[in-house]
C-alpha positions in Angstrom: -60.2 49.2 -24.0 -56.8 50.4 -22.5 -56.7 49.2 -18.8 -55.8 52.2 -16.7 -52.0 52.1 -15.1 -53.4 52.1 -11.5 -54.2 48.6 -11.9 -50.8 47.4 -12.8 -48.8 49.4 -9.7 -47.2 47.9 -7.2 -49.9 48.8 -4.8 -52.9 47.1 -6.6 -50.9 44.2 -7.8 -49.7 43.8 -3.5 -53.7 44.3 -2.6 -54.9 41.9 -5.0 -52.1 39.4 -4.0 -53.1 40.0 -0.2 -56.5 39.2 -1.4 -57.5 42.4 -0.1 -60.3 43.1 -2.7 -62.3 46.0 -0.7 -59.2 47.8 -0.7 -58.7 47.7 -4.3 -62.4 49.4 -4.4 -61.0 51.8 -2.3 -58.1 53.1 -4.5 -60.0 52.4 -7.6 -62.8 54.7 -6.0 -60.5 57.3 -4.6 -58.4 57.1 -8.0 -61.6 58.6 -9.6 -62.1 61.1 -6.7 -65.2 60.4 -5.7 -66.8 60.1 -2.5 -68.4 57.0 -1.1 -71.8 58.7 -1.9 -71.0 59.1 -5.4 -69.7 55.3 -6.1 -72.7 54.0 -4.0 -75.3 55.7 -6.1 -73.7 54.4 -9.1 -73.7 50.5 -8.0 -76.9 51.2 -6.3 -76.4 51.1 -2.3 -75.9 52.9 0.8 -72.3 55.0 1.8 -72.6 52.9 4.4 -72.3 49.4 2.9 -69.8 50.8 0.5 -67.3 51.8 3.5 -68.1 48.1 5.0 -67.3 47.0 1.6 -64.0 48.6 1.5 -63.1 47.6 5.1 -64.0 43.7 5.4 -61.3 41.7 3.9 -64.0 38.6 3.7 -67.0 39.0 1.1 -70.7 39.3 1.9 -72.1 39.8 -1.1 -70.6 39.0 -4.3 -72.5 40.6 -6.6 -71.9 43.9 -5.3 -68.3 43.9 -4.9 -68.6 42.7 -8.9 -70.5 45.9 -9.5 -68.0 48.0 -7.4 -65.2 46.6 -8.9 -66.4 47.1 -12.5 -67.6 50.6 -11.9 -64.1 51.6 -10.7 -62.2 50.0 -14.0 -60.6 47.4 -11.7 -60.2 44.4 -14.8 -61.3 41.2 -14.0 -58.2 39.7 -13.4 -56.9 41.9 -10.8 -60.3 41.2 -9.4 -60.2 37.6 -9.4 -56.9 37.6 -8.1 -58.1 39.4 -5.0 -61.0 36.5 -4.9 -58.8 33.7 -5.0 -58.6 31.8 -1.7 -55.6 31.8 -0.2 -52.8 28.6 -0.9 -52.5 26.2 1.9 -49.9 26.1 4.3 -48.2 23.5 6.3 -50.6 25.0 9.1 -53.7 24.8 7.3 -53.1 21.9 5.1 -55.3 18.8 5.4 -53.3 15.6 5.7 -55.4 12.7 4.3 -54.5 9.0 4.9 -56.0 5.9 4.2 -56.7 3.5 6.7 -55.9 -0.6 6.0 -59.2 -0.9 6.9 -59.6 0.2 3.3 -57.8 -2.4 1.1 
């Protein structure tokens, strides 16, 4: 199955790098032109929790962003990309030592 070129533009390759997956939803969704009402009868929710969906950056639940994802086209590696957690930096990195307490 021919992925569609959306998923290879700049924009969706910058989103999924940003690990910005509800975003990706979002042009995916509004790629198809359809509403929030149309997309959330089809993966079986609320308007509402779609638009929370599209706006969190952080993930809920997993299974529906799966079935968002899927019913917009978005392939799994664009998706998985957006999943990823992000590499540490110096700020965030862990130093572990051992202590001579240990030998």
């Amino acid at each position: 199955m021919p992925v569609d070129p959306l998923w290879s533009s700049t924009t969706a390759l910058q989103l999924a790098a940003q690990r910005r997956p509800g975003a990706l939803i979002r042009i995916g969704r509004q790629h198809h032109a359809w509403t929030l009402v149309v997309l959330a009868e089809r993966i079986g929710c609320s308007p509402a929790t779609v638009s929370r969906l599209e706006r969190r950056t952080r993930i809920a639940d997993l299974a529906l962003v799966h079935r968002a994802a899927r019913e917009v086209g978005m392939p799994r590696h664009i998706l998985m990309t957006s999943l990823a957690p992000a590499p540490a930096t110096a700020a965030t990195a862990t130093r572990v030592t051992a202590s001579q307490r240990a030998f």
